[in-house]
C-alpha positions as CSV (number, residue, x, y, z in Angstrom):
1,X,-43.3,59.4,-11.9
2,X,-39.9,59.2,-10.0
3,X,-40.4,62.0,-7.7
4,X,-37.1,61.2,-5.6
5,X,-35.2,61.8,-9.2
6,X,-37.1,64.6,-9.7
7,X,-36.3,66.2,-7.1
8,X,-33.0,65.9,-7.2
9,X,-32.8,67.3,-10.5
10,X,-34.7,70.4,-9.3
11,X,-32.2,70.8,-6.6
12,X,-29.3,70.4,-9.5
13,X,-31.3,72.9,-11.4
14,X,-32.1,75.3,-8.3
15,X,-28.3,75.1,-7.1
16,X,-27.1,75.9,-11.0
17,X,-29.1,79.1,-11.0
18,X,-27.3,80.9,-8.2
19,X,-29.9,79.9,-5.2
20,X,-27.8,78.2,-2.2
21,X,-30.3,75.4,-1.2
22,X,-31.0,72.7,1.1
23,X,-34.2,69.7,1.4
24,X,-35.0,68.2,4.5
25,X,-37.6,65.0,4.4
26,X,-39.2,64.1,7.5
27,X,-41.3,60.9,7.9
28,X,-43.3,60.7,10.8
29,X,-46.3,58.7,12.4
30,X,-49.6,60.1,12.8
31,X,-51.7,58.8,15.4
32,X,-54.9,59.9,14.4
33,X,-54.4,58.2,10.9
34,X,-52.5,55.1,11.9
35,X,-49.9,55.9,9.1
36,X,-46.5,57.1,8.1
37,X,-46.6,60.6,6.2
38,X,-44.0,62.3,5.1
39,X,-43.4,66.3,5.7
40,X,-40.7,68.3,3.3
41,X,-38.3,71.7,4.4
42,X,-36.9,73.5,1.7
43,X,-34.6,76.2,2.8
44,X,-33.2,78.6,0.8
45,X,-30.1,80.5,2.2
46,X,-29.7,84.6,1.8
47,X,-27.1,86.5,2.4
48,X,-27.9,89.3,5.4
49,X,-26.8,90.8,8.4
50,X,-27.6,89.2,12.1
51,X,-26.7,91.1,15.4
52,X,-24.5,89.7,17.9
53,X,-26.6,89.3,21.1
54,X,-23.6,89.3,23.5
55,X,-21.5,92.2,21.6
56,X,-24.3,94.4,19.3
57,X,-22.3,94.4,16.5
58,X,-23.8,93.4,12.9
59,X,-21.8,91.1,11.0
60,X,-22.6,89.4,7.8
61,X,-24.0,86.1,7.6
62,X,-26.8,83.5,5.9
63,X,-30.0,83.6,6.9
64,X,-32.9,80.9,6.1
65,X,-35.8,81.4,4.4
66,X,-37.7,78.3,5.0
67,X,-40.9,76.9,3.5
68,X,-42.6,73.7,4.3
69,X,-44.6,71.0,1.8
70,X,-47.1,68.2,3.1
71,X,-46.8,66.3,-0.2
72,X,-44.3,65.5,-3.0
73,X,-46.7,66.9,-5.3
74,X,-46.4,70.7,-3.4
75,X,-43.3,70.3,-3.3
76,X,-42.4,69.5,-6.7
77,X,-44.6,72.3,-8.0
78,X,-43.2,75.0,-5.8
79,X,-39.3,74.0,-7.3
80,X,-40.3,73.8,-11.0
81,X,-41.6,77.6,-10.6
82,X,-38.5,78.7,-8.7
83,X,-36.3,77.3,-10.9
84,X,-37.7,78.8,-14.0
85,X,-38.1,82.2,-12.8
């Protein structure tokens, strides 16, 4: 299974359906394990309202809605049911 490629066909699939997206792979080295592991960020972006700190003022803008995925596997699973809802 080509889980890069699948992914990015999720992504295509996720961006088709309306949903402004963004994936974020991190690889980093675990020192307890001796290994290289990889950690995923999807981010989903939603139209709402923010407040200026200096001013008070609402103003529209997108705000994130962020999950994170230890594996591939998680990851790939939590897209396919997005993206057929």
């Amino acid at each position: 299974m080509n889980v890069s490629k699948n992914i990015k066909l999720l992504l295509l699939k996720l961006g088709q359906k309306g949903h402004d997206v963004s994936l974020i792979q991190e690889q980093r080295y675990s020192k307890e394990f001796k290994s290289v592991y990889s950690r995923y960020k999807l981010t989903f972006w939603i139209e709402g309202k923010k407040k200026d700190k200096k001013t008070g003022k609402e103003k529209d803008c997108m705000v994130p809605d962020t999950y994170e995925f230890k594996s591939a596997i998680e990851l790939l699973q939590f897209m396919v049911v997005t993206a057929n809802e």
